[in-house]
C-alpha positions in Angstrom: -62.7 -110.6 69.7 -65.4 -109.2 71.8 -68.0 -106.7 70.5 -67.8 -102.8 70.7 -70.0 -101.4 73.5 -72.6 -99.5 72.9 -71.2 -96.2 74.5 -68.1 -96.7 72.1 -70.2 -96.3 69.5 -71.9 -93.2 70.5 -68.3 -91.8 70.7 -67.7 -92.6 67.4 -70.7 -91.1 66.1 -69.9 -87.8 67.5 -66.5 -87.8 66.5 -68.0 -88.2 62.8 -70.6 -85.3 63.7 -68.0 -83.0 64.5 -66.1 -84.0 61.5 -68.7 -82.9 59.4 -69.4 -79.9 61.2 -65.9 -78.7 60.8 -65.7 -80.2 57.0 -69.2 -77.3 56.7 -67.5 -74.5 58.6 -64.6 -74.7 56.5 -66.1 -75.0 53.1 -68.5 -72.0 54.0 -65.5 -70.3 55.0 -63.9 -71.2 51.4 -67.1 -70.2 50.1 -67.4 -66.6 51.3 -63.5 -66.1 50.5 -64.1 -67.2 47.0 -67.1 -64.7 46.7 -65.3 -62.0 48.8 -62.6 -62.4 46.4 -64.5 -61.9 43.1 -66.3 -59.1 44.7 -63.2 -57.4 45.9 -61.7 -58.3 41.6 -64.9 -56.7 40.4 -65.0 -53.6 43.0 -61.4 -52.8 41.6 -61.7 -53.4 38.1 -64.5 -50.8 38.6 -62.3 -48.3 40.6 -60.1 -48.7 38.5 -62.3 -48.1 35.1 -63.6 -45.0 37.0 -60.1 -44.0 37.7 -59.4 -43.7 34.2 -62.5 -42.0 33.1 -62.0 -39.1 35.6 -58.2 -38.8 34.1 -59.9 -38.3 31.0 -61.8 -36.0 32.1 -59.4 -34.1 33.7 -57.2 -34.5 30.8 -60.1 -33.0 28.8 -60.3 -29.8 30.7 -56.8 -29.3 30.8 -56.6 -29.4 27.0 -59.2 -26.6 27.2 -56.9 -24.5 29.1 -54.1 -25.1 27.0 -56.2 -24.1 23.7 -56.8 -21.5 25.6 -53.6 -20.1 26.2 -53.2 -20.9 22.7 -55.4 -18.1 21.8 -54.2 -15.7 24.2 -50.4 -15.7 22.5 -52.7 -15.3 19.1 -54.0 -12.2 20.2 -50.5 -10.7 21.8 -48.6 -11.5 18.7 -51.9 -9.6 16.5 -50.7 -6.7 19.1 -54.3 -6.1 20.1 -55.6 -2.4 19.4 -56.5 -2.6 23.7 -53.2 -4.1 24.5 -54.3 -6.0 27.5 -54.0 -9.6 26.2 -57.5 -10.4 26.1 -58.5 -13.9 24.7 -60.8 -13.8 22.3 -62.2 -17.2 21.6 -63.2 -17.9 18.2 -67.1 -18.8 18.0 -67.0 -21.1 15.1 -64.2 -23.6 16.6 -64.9 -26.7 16.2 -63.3 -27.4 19.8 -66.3 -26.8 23.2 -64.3 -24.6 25.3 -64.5 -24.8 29.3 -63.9 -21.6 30.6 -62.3 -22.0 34.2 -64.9 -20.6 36.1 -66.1 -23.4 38.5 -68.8 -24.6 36.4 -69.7 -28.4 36.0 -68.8 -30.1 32.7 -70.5 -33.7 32.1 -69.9 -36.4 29.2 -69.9 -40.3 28.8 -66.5 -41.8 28.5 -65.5 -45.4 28.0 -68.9 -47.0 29.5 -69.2 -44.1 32.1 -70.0 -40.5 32.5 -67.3 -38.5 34.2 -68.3 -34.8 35.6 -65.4 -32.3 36.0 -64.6 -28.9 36.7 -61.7 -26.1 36.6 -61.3 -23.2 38.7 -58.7 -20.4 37.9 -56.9 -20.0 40.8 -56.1 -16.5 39.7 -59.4 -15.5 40.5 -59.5 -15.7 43.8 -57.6 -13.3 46.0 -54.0 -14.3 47.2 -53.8 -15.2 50.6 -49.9 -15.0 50.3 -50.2 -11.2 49.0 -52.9 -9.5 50.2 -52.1 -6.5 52.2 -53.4 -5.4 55.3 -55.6 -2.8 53.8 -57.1 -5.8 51.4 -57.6 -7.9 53.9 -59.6 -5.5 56.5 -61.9 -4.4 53.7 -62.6 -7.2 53.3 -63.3 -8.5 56.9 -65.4 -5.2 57.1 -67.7 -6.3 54.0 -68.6 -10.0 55.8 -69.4 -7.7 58.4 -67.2 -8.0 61.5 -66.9 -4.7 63.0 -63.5 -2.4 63.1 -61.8 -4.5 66.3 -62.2 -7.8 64.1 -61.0 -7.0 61.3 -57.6 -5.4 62.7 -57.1 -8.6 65.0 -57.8 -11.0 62.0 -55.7 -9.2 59.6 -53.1 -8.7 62.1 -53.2 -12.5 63.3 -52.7 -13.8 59.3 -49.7 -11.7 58.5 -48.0 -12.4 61.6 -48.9 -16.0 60.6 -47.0 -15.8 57.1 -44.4 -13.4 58.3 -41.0 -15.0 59.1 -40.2 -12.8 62.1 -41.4 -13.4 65.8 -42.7 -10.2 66.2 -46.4 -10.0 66.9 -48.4 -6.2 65.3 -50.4 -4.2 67.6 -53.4 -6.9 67.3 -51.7 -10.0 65.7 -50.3 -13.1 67.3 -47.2 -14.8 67.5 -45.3 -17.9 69.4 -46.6 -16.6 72.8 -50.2 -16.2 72.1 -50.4 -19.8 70.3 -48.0 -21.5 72.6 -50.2 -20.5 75.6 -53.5 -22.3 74.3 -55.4 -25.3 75.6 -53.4 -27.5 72.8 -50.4 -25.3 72.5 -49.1 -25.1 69.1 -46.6 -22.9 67.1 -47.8 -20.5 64.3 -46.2 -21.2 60.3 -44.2 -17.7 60.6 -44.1 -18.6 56.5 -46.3 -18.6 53.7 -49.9 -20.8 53.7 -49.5 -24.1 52.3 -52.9 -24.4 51.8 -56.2 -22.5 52.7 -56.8 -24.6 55.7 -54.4 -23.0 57.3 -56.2 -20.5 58.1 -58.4 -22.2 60.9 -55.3 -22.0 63.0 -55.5 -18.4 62.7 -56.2 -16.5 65.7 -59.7 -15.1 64.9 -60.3 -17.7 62.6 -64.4 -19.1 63.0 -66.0 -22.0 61.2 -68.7 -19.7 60.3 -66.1 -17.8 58.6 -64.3 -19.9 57.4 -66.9 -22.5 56.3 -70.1 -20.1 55.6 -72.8 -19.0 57.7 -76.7 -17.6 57.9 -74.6 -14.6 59.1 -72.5 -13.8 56.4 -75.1 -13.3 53.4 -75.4 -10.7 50.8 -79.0 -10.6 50.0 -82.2 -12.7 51.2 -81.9 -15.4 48.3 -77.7 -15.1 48.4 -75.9 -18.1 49.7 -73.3 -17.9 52.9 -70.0 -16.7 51.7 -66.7 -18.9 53.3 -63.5 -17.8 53.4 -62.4 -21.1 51.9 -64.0 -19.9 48.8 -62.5 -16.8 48.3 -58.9 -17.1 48.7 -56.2 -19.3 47.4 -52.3 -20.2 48.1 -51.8 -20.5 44.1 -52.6 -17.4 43.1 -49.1 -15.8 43.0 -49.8 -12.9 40.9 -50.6 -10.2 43.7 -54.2 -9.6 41.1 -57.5 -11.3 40.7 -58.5 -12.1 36.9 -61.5 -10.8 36.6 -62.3 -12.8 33.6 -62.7 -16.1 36.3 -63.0 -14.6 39.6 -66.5 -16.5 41.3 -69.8 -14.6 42.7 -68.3 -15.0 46.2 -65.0 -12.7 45.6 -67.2 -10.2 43.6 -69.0 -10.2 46.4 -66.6 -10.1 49.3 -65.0 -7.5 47.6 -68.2 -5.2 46.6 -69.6 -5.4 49.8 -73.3 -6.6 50.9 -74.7 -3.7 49.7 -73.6 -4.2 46.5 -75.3 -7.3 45.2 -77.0 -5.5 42.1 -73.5 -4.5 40.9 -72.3 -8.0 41.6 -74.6 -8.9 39.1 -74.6 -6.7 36.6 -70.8 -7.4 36.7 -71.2 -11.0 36.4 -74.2 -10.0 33.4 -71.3 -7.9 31.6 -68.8 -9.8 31.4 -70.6 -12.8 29.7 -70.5 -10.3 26.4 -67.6 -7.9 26.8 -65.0 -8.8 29.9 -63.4 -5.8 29.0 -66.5 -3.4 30.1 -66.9 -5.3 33.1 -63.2 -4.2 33.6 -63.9 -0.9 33.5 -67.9 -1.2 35.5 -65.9 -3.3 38.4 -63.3 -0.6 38.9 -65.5 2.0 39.0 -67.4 0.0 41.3 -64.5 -0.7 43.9 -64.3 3.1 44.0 -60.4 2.6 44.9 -57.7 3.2 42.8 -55.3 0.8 44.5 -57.6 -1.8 44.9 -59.0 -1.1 41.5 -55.1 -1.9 39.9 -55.3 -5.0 41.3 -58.5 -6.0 39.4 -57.1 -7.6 35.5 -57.9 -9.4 32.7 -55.7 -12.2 31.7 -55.6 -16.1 30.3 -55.6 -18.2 33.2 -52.9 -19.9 34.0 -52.9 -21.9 37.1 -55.8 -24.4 37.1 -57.5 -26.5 40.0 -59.1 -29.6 38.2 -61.6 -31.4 39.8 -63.0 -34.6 38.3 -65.7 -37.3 39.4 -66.3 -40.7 37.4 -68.8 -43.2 38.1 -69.2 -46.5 35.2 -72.7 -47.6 34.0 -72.8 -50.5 35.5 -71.5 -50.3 39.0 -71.7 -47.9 42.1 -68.2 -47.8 42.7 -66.8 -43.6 42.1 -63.5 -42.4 41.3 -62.5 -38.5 42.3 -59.2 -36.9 41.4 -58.3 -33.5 42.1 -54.8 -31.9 40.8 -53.6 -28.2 40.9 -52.0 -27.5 37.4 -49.8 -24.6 36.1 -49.9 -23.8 31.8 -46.5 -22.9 30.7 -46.6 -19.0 29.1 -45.6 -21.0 25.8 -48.3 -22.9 25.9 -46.3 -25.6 25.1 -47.2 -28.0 28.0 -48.1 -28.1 32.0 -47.0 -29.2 35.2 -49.0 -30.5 38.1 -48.3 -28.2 41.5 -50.2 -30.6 43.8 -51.9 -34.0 43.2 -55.4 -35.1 45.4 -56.1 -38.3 45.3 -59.5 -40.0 46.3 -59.9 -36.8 48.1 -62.1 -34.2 48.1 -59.7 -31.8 46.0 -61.2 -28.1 47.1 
């Protein structure tokens, strides 16, 4: 049997080479899987940790609202001397009440900290129920001048309206049908705030704040997005939660000392600030619209992050509190969304 020649074994040497050069390739490749994989385990135990520490945080603040409502029912069946169903919370409680008002609530949960937030949607003004005259006083207090705030107001209840027929400076099917990207207006109630960019009329800087649209030198922009909601039903703004913007937009610019004498009042007696923020409107009509009430219809927003990992959870939901007090049910659900 003759030999093998030396160019047969160079063959076979390369033919081991690239053995062993795929044999690395695919253990690497097994390699960064396996550690893909535990990463990917690890990422969503954390998510999922973080997911249940912003629950309970959101199930935390909607407690508070139910205690609460609690307290409100107390004080109508005591058949207040006032009569207005004030809710007088009782100091020494041994439960930390969150007033729906926006502000930031933060605790550490289950080997994280969750941060959360709830925002009575009553007191905001209804974009569903505001009237013309509501709505052009207050396009005239973010300043636009009298031919923008007819079109604006026009162009938003044309947009809820169900008929076809536009008002003397609204919009309907013809005006939005002949755009660049034609489109066709709701001719029904906002689903959600948004909406309103595809309002004729509609700016960012309205809608999303701007230099332009400040009430004093150290005031922030006021946007639209702020100041009105879909969930308030009520046709009236609870004064007892409505935020700095509204006050604002409603007041005027001129009116930032009132604003916050307003805001000032009402941390010690809602009901005086009642009576300072009517006077203050200066409108009877307007002024009716202006109450005091137990909130009732919540937005919850809640943010969770564990000790020991960067990964964040963020829920957002839109809750309604039975009148009984008895229970609640969620109106919309946002999740890993920014809810508002």
């Amino acid at each position: 049997m003759s030999a093998p020649r030396e160019s047969e074994r160079g063959v076979a040497l390369l033919l081991v080479l690239w053995i062993f050069m795929i044999l690395t390739v695919i253990a690497a490749q097994f390699s960064r899987g396996m550690r893909d994989d535990a990463v990917t385990t690890h990422n969503l135990a954390e998510e999922t940790s973080a997911r249940a520490v912003a629950m309970a945080g959101m199930t935390r603040a909607i407690y508070s609202a139910l205690r609460i409502r609690e307290q409100a029912l107390e004080a109508e069946d005591l058949e207040d001397d006032e009569g207005d169903g004030e809710v007088g919370l009782d100091d020494g409680a041994d439960f930390d009440y969150w007033i729906p008002d926006g502000t930031w609530h933060e605790e550490a949960y289950g080997g994280g900290r969750f941060a959360v937030r709830a925002m009575d949607e009553g007191g905001k003004i209804p974009l569903n129920r505001a009237d013309a005259y509501l709505l052009r006083r207050l396009f005239q207090n973010l300043g636009l001048d009298t031919d923008q705030q007819e079109e604006l107001a026009d162009a938003i209840l044309d947009w809820r309206d169900r008929d076809t027929l536009a008002r003397l400076d609204g919009a309907e099917e013809e005006y939005y049908l002949g755009l660049a990207i034609p489109y066709r207006p709701k001719d029904g109630p906002f689903d959600s705030v948004d909406e309103l960019m595809a309002v004729r009329g509609m700016t960012r800087e309205l809608f999303f704040g701007s230099e332009e649209v400040v009430f004093g030198e150290d005031e922030e922009p006021i946007p639209l997005r702020d100041v009105f909601s879909v969930f308030n039903r009520t046709g009236n703004i609870n004064l007892r939660t409505a935020p700095p913007a509204v006050l604002r937009a409603l007041l005027g610019g001129e009116e930032e000392d009132a604003v916050q004498e307003i805001l000032e009042t009402r941390d010690g007696d809602v009901r005086a600030a009642l009576s300072l923020m009517r006077a203050k409107l200066g409108d009877r009509v307007l002024a009716r619209r202006i109450v005091v009430r137990s909130p009732t219809t919540l937005a919850v927003d809640a943010r969770a992050m564990m000790e020991r990992g960067n990964v964040q959870a963020r829920l957002g939901a839109v809750i309604e509190v039975e009148e009984d007090a008895d229970g609640f049910y969620v109106v919309r659900w946002l999740d890993r969304l920014p809810a508002f």
